[in-house]
Residue, then its C-alpha position, 0 to 999 in steps of 0.5 A: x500500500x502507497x500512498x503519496x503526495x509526490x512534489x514532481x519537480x518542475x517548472x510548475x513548482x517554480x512558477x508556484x513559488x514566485x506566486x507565493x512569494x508575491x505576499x510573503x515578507x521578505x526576511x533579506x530586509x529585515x534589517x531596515x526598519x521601515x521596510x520590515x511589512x513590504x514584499x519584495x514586489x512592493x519594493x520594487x513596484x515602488x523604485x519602479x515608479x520613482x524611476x518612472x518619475x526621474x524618466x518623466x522629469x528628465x524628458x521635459x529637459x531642453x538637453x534630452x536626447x530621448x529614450x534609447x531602446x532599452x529606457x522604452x522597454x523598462x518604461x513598458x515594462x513598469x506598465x507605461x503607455x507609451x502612445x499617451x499624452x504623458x510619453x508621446x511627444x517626447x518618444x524617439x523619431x527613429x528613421x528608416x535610414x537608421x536600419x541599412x544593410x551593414x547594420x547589425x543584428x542588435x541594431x535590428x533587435x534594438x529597434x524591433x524591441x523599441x518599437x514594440x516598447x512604444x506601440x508601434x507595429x515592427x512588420x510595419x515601419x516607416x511607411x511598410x518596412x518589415x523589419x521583422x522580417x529583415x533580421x529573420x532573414x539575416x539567419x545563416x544556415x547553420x541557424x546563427x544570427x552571427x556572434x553571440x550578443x547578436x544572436x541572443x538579442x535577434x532571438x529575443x527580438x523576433x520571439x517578442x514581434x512573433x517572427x518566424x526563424x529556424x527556432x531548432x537551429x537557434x537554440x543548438x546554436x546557442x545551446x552550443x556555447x555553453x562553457x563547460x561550467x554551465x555559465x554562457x560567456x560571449x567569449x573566454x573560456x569560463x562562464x560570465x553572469x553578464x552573458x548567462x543572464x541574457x541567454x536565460x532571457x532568449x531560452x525562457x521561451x523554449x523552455x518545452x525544449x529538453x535541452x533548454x531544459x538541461x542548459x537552463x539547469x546547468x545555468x542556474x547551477x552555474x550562478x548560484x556558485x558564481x554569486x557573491x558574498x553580498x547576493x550580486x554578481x560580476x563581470x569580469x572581475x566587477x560587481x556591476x549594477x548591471x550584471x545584477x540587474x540582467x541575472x535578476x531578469x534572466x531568473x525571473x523569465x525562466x521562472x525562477x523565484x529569486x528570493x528563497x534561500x538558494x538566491x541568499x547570501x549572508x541573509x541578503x538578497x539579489x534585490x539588496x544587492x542592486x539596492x547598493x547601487x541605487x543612489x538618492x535620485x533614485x538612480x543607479x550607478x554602474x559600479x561602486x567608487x573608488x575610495x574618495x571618489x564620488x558617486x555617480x549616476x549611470x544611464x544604461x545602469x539605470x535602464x537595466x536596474x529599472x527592467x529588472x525591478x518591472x520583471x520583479x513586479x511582473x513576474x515575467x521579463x519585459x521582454x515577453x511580456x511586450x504586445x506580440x505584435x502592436x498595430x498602427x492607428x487604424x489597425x484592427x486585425x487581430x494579433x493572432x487570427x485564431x483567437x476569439x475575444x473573450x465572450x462569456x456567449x463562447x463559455x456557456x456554464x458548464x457540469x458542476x464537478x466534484x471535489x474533496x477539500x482538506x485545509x491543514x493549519x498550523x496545529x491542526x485540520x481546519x477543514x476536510x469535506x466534499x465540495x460540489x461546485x459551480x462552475x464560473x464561464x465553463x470553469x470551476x476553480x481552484x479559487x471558487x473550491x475554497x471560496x464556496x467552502x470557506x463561506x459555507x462553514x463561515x471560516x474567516x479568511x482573507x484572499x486578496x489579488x495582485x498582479x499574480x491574481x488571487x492568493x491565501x493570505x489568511x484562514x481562520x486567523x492563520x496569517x501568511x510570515x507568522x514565523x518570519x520568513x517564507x512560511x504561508x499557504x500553499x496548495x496541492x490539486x491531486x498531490x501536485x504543486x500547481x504552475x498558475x494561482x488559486x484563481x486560474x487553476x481549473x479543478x476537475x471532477x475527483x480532485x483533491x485539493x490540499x490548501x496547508x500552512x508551511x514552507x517550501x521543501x525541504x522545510x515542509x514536506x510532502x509525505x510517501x506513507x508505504x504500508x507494508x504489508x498492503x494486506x495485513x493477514x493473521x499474525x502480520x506486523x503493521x510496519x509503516x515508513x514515511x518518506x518524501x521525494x523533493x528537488x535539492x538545488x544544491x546538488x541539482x537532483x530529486x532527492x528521496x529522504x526518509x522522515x524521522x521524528x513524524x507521528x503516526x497515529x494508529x488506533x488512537x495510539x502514536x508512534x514515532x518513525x526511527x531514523x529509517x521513517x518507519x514504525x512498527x505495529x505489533x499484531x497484537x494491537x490489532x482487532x481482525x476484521x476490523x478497518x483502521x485509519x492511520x494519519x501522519x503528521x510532524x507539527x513543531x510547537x511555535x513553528x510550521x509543520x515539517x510535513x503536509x498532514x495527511x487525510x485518514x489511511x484506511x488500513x483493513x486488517x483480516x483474518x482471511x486469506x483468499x488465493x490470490x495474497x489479497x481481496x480482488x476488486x471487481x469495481x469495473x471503474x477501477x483501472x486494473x493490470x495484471x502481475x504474474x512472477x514465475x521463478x527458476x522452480x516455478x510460480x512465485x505469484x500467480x496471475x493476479x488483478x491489480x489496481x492501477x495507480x498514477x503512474x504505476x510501472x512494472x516495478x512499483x506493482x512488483x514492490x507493491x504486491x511483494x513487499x519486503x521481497x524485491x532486491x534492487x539498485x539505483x533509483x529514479x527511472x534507472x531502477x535495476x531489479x536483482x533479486x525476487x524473494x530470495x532468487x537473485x542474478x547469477x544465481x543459476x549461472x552467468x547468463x541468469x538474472x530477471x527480466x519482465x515483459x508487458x503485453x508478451x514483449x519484452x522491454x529493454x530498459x529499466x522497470x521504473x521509466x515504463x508507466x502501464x495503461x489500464x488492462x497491460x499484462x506485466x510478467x517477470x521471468x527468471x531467465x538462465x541463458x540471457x532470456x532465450x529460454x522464456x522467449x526473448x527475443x533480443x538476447x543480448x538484452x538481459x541486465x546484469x549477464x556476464x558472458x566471456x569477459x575480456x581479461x584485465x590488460x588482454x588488449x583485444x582490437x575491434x574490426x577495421x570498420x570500429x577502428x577506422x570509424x572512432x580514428x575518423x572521429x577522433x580526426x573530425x572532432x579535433x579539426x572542429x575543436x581547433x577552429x573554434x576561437x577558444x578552446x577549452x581546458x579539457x578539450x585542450x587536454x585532450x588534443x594533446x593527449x593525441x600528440x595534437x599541436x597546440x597554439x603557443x597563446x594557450x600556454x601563454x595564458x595558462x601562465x598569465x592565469x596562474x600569474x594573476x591567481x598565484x595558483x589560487x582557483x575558486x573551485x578544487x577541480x579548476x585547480x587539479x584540473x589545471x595540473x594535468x593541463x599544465x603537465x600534459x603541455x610540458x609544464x612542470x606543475x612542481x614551478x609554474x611562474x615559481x608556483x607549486x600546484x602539487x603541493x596546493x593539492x596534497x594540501x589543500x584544506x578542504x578537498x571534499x567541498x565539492x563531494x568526491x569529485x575533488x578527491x577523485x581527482x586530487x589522486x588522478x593529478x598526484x598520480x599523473x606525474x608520480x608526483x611525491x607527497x611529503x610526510x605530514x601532508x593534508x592528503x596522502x594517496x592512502x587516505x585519498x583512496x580510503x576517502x574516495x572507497x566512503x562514498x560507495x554504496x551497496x550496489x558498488x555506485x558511488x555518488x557526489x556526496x555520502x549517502x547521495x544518490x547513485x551517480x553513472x559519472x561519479x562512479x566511473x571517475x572513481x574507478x579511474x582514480x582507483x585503477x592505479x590501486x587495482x592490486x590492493x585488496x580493497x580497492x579490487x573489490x570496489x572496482x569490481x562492485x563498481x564495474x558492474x553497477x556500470x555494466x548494469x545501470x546503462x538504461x538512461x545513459x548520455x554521451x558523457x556517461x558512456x564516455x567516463x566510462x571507457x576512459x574507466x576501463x582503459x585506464x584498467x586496461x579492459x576494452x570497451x568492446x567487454x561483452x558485459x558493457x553491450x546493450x541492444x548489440x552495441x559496444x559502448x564504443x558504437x554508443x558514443x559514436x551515436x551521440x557525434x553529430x555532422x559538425x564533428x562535436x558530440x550531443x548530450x543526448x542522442x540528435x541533441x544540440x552541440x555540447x561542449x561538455x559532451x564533445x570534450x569528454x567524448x574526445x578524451x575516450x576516444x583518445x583514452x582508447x585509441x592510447x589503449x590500442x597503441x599500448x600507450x600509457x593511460x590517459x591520466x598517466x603524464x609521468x614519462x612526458x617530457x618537461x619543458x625546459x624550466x626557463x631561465x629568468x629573462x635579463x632585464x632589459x635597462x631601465x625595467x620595472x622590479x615587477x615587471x614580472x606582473x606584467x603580460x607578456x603581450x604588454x611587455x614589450x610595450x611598456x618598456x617602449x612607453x619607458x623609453x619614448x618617455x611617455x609614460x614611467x612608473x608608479x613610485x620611482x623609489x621601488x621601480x613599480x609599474x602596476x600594469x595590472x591597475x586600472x589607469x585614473x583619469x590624471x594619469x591617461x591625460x598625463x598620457x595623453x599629453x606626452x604623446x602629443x606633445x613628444x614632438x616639440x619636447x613638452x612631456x608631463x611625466x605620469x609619475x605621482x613622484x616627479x612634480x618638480x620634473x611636470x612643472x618645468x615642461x609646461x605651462x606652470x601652476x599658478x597661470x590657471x583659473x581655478x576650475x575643479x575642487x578635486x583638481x589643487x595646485x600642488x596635485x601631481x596631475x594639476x598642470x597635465x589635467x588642467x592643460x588638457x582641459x584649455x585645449x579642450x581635449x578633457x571635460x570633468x564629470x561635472x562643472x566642478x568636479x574632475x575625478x582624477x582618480x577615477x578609473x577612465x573607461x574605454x569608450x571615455x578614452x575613445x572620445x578623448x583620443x578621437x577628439x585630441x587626435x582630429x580623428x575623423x569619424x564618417x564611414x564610407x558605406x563600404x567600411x564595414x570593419x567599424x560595423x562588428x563590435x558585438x557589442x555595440x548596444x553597450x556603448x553610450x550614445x555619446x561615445x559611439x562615433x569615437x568607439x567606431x572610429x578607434x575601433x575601425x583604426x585599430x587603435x583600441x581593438x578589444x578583445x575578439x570583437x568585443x569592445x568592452x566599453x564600459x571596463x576600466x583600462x589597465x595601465x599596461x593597456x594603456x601602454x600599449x595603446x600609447x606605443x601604438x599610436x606613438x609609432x603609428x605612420 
């Protein structure tokens, strides 16, 4: 007997929680007294319209330029009607020559979502222009809108206009840029917050996609890691406003609820954290100041921070919420001709319908009845249930409507946040969480509804009561267990627990479940013949309920056993089929009629009809049957072991992902010769047979065919790795290992990157990862730039913070090169052997964390860590247990799956063509090829999008296997590679730096050219500092800049805070200038170069009075002052297209866009691969090597 009230986790629960959340109080701003009583929604409807203000005053200036694009969507968005009086006069008069054939997608995107904003048709502009239709037509073959920000932002703006493009094509595209950390990053390795906030806003209108699906889940794991201590975020090493406000925006469109405690830090929240940036006007900054500086309103801070709260409010971004498709005056046809209007003529009242009610407070039922209700135009309810109910009982309640419709804010007293924090009503409809409000979920006949008091899993849960035997007989113990399935957002997984510590109440008598969530009732307390009810419950005194009270169980104990093991239903209406389980002796149960539940499988009518007497491994819908009432696999041979068919076919996979239907037939049959002797078919198809296994380091070579083929593969995927702009670590890794050569600027970086970090990496495996790249390009990770990485694994102070996964790989990496570990160390390889064997189960699985769930990946990468121990007793056991687990668990496999686990059995020197690993007659080797695509990467799932996770690991088996056939050492193994020569240190060259070895090496040589054309010296001339690495301030660019203009005539100013005296003599003195800006003194090192630059009109302050020259410059600020002291000139010939792809270029001010090309188009500043950065500080080795540039420029 089963009973349950399961949370299916999905999106429905999402949606569900940012309902709820719309009035719960908010415990994040519980530090600020006069906000104590508001929602987070309220907080943001209020900066909304404080916003809305500030854009209403501003536009009435003679000096406002108009709304960019952007300000019109957060105008929108905050429920603004563009078209009115208020806003119509002062909306932007864009022009059809504004769209050419060298603009960009963005550009595109731009208008098509600004139109929108404003009201105005995007198919339809200017007079009939279609520029929907435009940009749909900028899609190439392989479904890209070009680089990354403009495909994103083409998506985004064409799924709002209702465009038609190859939505497939988009999404792989897309999909395809993921980074192996989960995060999107429009160019680099490692994800970026920035960039995954705006993918999630493209990817939240596809979310029916199953890959979208996975790349959201790994996006939403990525930022969790990637947030700041103050809830925030960063890009590029700065924690933005920006950034905040587009992650904030990328969540909500997915759904997510941004305000539970996954999203906290240090009790703050997302919404604290953009909060730190708004400013008294009710403006936001980008960034924070440096010390002393002020701080400073930003305009694109602003809009994105003003998008970000609407998409709070609303629960949705603005961006799906724009009208589909907006007409101009006159315009009547409909938006989508296959919607009527709502007419409550088409909604005739429909049959009232049946539904059972149970409302659980705080402490107890408030109400448990049968409702009969009325429906409302053709529905009945949610709301009208409760409502009708509430009303006839004359229970006081309270149900307000927001802009979410209607919610449960109080029952009988019991109001929503009595404890504090998140704790209010929530709903279930038939043991479900639903994806709408009360108002909106439509109730069928025979629902349930379950309307409780508490929190969100897995503070309250909702409980599974398994009652064993499900027909107690004469002389049967009762035994009871509660457990609850809920997703863990840690780990990214459903989760089972047991419950301890609830109550069960039995024939008026409690008991409480042990560690196990079970209880036991003797069978002397029973009275035979007789129907018991059974309730749960784990009430906590002053607090929320832990678990969802259950309704009556009834329990009927007998003391008649009829033929059949139990009392066959003949109700016709209940849906019924039939078991049958037939041993190697004969019947254990006989046909038999069983009721069938909601979403029963061959295996849960197994465990349900003989409880007690299934054995079986894994969980979820990878479920592997291995014994049946004593009778196990293997028991009768190598080739015995259980199978089950339904309807006479016999079904390859697990038991536990095949739901019945009403009248299969379900047999489970104990096989001795791999299912031939009880008519199946497909032979090679039974679990668990061991036949003919290929002995440890017998290498044993596949036909030609499979040889040629994984060789052609290996040979494909490379080329396709080694055109693309950046490659990964992994992937890196993996060509090497296939004695590919490498680009010298990727151990450049790795150098500059372990330069920057000492060696110090957020996550262990990045850390033990970097080891094994290092060595296999002839690094020696013992001295990289004097860093030791050996030593920062062997003692490292918490290896197991990610799970096992670190220490699986701290082995692999001190293994790779043999390397020794002092006495006295952290970690040794015997006590990293003995932690990786704790986090083994039963079954011989391993999982991410002790006592987690069983995990294919996990445990494959545990037998390649302990394959270099195979001659020690213990871990040979664990490496055989664990070898079968994977031979028997490979029913829901993936590419990265069947990949970990070749690179396990070559590391073992076992072939991956091992009879025990074919499944369908096919070789592990033939399954991983099945996941390759056309392009040469490889897909997570079979005909899935490209996924960089799965082409690298994909690549490493086959590398790994092709090592095996070679005779070449593992894969892991780098002991007998050579070193690179350790390099001498090199001579300093006269007048260097003494921290010259900070600086890049791509900046080297630049900034000593700068040293020696004299246009730019040290930081402190006592200790010889550069600092390459800090951002320049505005003082010492115009510093700069005037060395450089005026080198020819010899009137230098000297960017060194310690040489005044040298400054004063070279150019006009001190005293000769009226006094302009307060932060700008006489006697300021930077008064003469900031003040000069000013008379000859090459620099502005930030206002009238104030210059902030500590200030860092950004790069579009330097752009407009090169251009303008240079006489630049910045008009574009229509066949120019160089100054038309920075990607992006929606970034860029207003202001600054002319001088941002221009520079560009010049090379002068030419950011990094496309991408201009405008709004980034500029390090003062950049700036050097600007300088240097210009300096020698002809």
């Amino acid at each position: 007997m089963h009973y349950k009230n399961n949370f299916k986790n999905s999106i429905a629960i999402l949606l569900m929680i940012t309902i709820l959340l719309s009035f719960l109080p908010v415990g994040a701003f519980a530090d600020t007294a006069d906000i104590t009583t508001k929602t987070p929604q309220q907080l943001a409807q209020e900066t909304t319209a404080e916003i809305v203000k500030y854009y209403a005053s501003k536009s009435s200036l003679t000096s406002w330029d108009g709304f960019s694009w952007d300000q019109l969507g957060g105008l929108k968005g905050a429920g603004e009607d563009l078209q009115s009086e208020k806003w119509k006069k002062k909306l932007p008069l864009w022009k059809s020559e504004d769209l050419t054939d060298k603009s960009q997608e963005t550009d595109y995107a731009a208008k098509i979502l600004g139109s929108l904003a404003k009201g105005e048709n995007p198919k339809n502009l200017w007079n009939g222009r279609n520029v929907v239709s435009e940009l749909q037509n900028k899609q190439n073959k392989e479904g890209s809108f070009g680089l990354s920000n403009s495909h994103v932002w083409a998506m985004i703006a064409l799924d709002a206009a209702s465009g038609e493009y190859d939505v497939d094509k988009a999404l792989n595209h897309l999909i395809a840029q993921q980074k192996a950390d989960g995060g999107f990053n429009f160019f680099g390795q490692d994800g970026d917050a920035d960039s995954t906030g705006m993918v999630l806003i493209a990817l939240s209108n596809h979310q029916e996609n199953k890959n979208v699906q996975t790349a959201i889940a790994k996006s939403l794991e990525f930022l969790k890691k990637d947030q700041l201590s103050s809830a925030g975020f960063r890009s590029w090493g700065t924690e933005s406003s920006n950034t905040i406000a587009t992650v904030i925006s990328g969540l909500v469109a997915v759904g997510e609820n941004i305000f539970t405690d996954k999203w906290q830090k240090n009790n703050k929240t997302m919404l604290d954290a953009l909060f730190a940036f708004q400013l008294d006007d009710k403006t936001f900054m980008y960034t924070f100041p440096s010390k002393g500086e002020p701080k400073k309103s930003d305009s694109f801070a602003t809009s994105q921070s003003f998008i970000a709260l609407g998409d709070i409010s609303n629960g949705d971004s603005v961006w799906k919420r724009l009208d589909k498709v907006n007409h101009s005056p006159g315009d009547t046809t409909p938006n989508n001709p296959s919607e009527k209007p709502n007419d409550d003529k088409d909604n005739p009242l429909g049959d009232r319908v049946n539904v059972h009610l149970r409302i659980e407070g705080i402490k107890s039922n408030i109400l448990d009845k049968d409702i009969n209700a009325q429906p409302t135009k053709g529905k009945v309810t949610a709301l009208d249930v409760i409502k009708k109910a509430l009303d006839a009982e004359k229970i006081s309640y309270k149900i307000p409507t927001n802009q979410y419709g209607a919610y449960i804010q109080n029952i009988q007293g019991e109001s929503a946040g009595k404890f504090g924090g998140y704790d209010g009503w929530m709903y279930l409809v038939s043991g479900k969480p639903s994806n709408v409000g009360i108002g909106e979920q439509v109730i069928n006949e025979g629902d349930e509804i379950i309307v409780y008091y508490g929190m969100f899993a897995p503070d309250t849960l909702v409980p599974i009561v398994d009652i064993s035997p499900s027909s107690p007989q004469k002389g049967d113990n009762l035994e009871i267990t509660v457990s609850s399935n809920y997703f863990d957002w840690n780990s990214n997984k459903d989760v089972n627990v047991k419950v301890t510590g609830a109550t069960v109440t039995f024939n008026n008598q409690e008991y409480t479940t042990d560690d196990s969530g079970t209880v036991t009732i003797q069978a002397k307390d029973m009275n035979y013949g007789e129907k018991y009810f059974l309730k749960v419950s784990k009430d906590v005194q002053d607090s929320y309920p832990r678990i969802v009270r259950t309704g009556e169980i009834p329990v009927v104990y007998t003391n008649k056993t009829d033929s059949t093991g139990g009392n066959d239903n003949t109700d016709p209406n209940v849906k019924k089929v039939s078991l049958y389980v037939k041993g190697d002796k004969g019947v254990i149960l006989t046909t038999k009629q069983v009721e069938l539940r909601k979403n029963d499988t061959p295996f849960s009518i197994l465990e349900r009809e003989l409880p007690g007497q299934v054995q079986f491994s894994g969980s979820g819908s990878s479920i592997y049957v291995r014994g049946i009432n004593g009778l196990f696999e293997f028991d009768k041979g190598p080739e015995s072991g259980w199978m089950f068919a339904v309807n006479g076919d016999f079904i390859q996979g697990s038991a536990s992902n095949y739901e019945l239907e009403n009248g299969d037939s379900v047999e489970w049959l104990y096989t001795l010769n791999m299912g031939k002797d009880v008519g199946d078919k497909n032979t090679s198809g039974s679990p668990g047979t061991i036949v003919d296994p290929v002995k440890p380091g017998e290498v044993v070579k596949p036909s030609a065919e499979v040889q040629k083929a994984v060789s052609d593969k290996v040979k494909f995927t490379t080329k396709s790795i080694l055109a693309q702009d950046n490659i990964s670590d992994w992937s890196l890794f993996a060509l090497v290992r296939n004695n590919e050569k490498i680009p010298e600027k990727y151990i450049d970086s790795l150098k500059d990157t372990l330069k920057n970090n000492k060696g110090e990496f957020r996550k262990i495996t990045d850390l033990e990862r970097t080891v094994l790249l290092a060595r296999s390009l002839g690094l020696n990770p013992l001295n990289i730039e004097g860093i030791n990485l050996i030593e920062k694994v062997y003692n490292h102070s918490n290896l197991e913070k990610q799970g096992v996964n670190g220490v699986i790989f701290a082995l692999i990496a001190l293994d790779s090169g043999n390397y020794d570990i002092p006495a006295g160390s952290k970690w040794t390889r015997d006590n990293l052997t003995t932690t990786i064997l704790t986090y083994q189960h039963s079954d011989g699985s391993f999982s991410l964390a002790k006592n987690g769930e069983s995990d294919l990946d996990i445990t494959a990468m545990a037998v390649q860590a302990l394959a270099n121990y195979k001659n020690q007793e213990t871990a040979q056991k664990a490496i055989d247990k664990a070898l079968n687990y994977l031979a028997t668990n490979t029913k829901s496999e993936n590419c990265e799956n069947v990949a970990q686990i070749i690179i396990a059995l070559t590391s073992l020197g076992i072939t991956p063509e091992d009879s025990r690993f074919i499944k369908d007659d096919k070789t592990l080797l033939t399954r991983l090829l099945s996941f390759a695509r056309e392009d040469g990467s490889f897909s997570h799932v079979k005909g899935g999008a490209r996924d960089e996770i799965a082409t690298e690991q994909a690549l490493t088996a086959l590398v790994a296997y092709e090592r095996y056939l070679k005779g070449q050492n593992k894969v892991y193994f780098l002991s007998n590679d050579k070193l690179e020569p350790k390099p001498e240190k090199p001579e300093v060259p006269s007048g260097g730096y003494s921290d010259e070895a900070e600086i890049s090496n791509w900046a080297f040589n630049s900034v000593l050219k700068a040293k020696e054309y004299q246009l730019m010296n040290g930081t402190d001339l006592v200790k010889n500092t550069f600092e390459g690495k800090r951002n320049i301030t505005r003082a010492e660019f115009v510093s700069l800049l005037l060395n450089l203009l005026d080198k020819k005539e010899n009137q230098k100013v000297i960017s060194t805070q310690n040489n005044i005296n040298k400054q004063n003599n070279t150019i006009k003195q001190n005293n000769t200038f009226n006094k302009v800006y307060k932060d700008v003194k006489p006697g300021d090192w930077h008064y003469t170069a900031v003040m000069t630059a000013r008379e000859k009109g090459l620099v502005v302050g930030v206002s009238p009075d104030e210059f902030a020259s500590q200030k860092p410059i950004s790069r579009e600020e330097m752009a407009a002052i090169l251009v303008r002291a240079l006489k630049l000139d910045t008009s574009f010939d229509n066949d120019n297209t160089e100054a038309s792809i920075i990607k992006d270029n929606l970034q860029i001010s207003d202001w600054a866009k002319d001088s941002v090309l221009t520079v560009f188009k010049e090379k002068i500043i030419v950011g990094d691969n496309g991408y201009f950065s405008p709004k980034k500080p500029t390090t003062r080795e950049m700036a050097a090597a600007i300088a240097v540039r210009l300096y020698e420029k002809k």
